[in-house]
C-alpha positions in Angstrom: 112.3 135.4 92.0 110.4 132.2 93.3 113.6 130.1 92.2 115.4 132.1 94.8 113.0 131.3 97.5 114.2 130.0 100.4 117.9 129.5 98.7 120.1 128.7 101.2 118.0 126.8 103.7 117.8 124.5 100.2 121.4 124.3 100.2 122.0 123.4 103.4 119.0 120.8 102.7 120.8 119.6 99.9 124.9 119.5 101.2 123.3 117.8 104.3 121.4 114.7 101.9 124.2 114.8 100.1 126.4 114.1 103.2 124.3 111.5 104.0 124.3 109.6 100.9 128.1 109.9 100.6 128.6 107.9 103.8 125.6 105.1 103.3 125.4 105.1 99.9 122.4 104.1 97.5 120.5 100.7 98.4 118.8 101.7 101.6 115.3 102.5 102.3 113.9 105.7 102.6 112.7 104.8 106.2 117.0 104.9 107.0 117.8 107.8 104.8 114.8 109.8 106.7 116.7 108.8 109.9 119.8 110.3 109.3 118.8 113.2 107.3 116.4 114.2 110.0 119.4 113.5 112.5 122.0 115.6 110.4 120.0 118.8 109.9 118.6 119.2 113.5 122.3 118.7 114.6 122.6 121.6 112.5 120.5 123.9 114.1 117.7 123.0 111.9 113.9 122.9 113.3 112.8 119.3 111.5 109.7 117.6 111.6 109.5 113.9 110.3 106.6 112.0 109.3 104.4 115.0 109.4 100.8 114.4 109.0 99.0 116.5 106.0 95.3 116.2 106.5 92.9 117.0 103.2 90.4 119.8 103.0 87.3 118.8 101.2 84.5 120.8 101.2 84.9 122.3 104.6 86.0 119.2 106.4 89.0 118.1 107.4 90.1 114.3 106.5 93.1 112.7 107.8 93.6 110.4 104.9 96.7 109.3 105.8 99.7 111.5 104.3 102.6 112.6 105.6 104.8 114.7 104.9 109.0 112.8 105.2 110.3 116.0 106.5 109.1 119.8 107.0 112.3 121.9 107.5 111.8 125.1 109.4 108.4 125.4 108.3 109.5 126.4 105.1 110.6 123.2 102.9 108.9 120.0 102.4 111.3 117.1 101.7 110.3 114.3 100.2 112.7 110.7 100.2 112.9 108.2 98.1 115.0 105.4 97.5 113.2 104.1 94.0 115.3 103.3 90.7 113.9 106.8 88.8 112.1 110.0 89.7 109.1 109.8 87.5 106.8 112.4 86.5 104.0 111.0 89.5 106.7 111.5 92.3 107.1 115.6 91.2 103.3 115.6 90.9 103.1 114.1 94.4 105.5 116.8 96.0 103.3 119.8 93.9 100.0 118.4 95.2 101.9 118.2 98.9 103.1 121.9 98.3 99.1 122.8 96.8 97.7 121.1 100.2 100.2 122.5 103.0 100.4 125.7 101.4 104.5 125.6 101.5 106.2 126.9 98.3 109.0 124.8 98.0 110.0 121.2 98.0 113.1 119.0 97.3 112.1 115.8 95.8 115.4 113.6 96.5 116.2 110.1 95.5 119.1 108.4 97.3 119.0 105.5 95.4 121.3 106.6 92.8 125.4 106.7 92.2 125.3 111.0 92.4 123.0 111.9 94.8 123.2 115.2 92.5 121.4 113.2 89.7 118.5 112.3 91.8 117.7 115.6 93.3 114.8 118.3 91.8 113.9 121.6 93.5 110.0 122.6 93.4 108.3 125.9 93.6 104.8 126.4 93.8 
């Protein structure tokens, strides 16, 4: 059941990255891949928050320490960007430990700087 969750909002995530990457193409940075992505999906109707902060709760206190979250898609999906030569093991951690602190279930990791955007995309549920 949890790989269903949120299932469509994911595709539409995923045609719109997918969009983006076919016109630009890998090679950018995140920063401009963020940019468009965010432009793409509010244009589609999409509520999307870039550059979110995600504070850390330690032992009662708050602590901004600095994270943010690349995009927050109708307060359902984190998205995380990158633009790095291969997903490795520490990015999907990253995203889980996002999804652990916001308390979102799911998260698309996606790297854009790879020939098939396909290749460089993984779908988390906590």
């Amino acid at each position: 059941m949890a790989e269903l969750l949120y299932r469509e909002l994911s595709g539409a995530i995923i045609e719109s990255a997918i969009e983006v990457h076919r016109e630009l193409g890998p090679g950018l940075l995140e920063s401009a891949y963020g940019a468009c992505l965010w432009h793409l999906l509010t244009d589609r109707g999409l509520t999307c928050q870039r550059e979110l902060e995600l504070p850390i709760q330690f032992r009662g206190i708050t602590i901004d320490a600095g994270y943010r979250l690349d995009l927050l898609v109708d307060q359902k999906i984190i998205v995380e960007l990158k633009a790095i030569e291969h997903l490795q093991p520490i990015h999907e951690a990253q995203l889980m430990t996002y999804l652990r602190l916001s308390r979102y279930r799911v998260g698309l990791l996606i790297n854009f700087n790879v020939i098939r955007l396909r290749d460089g995309i993984k779908r988390l549920v906590l």
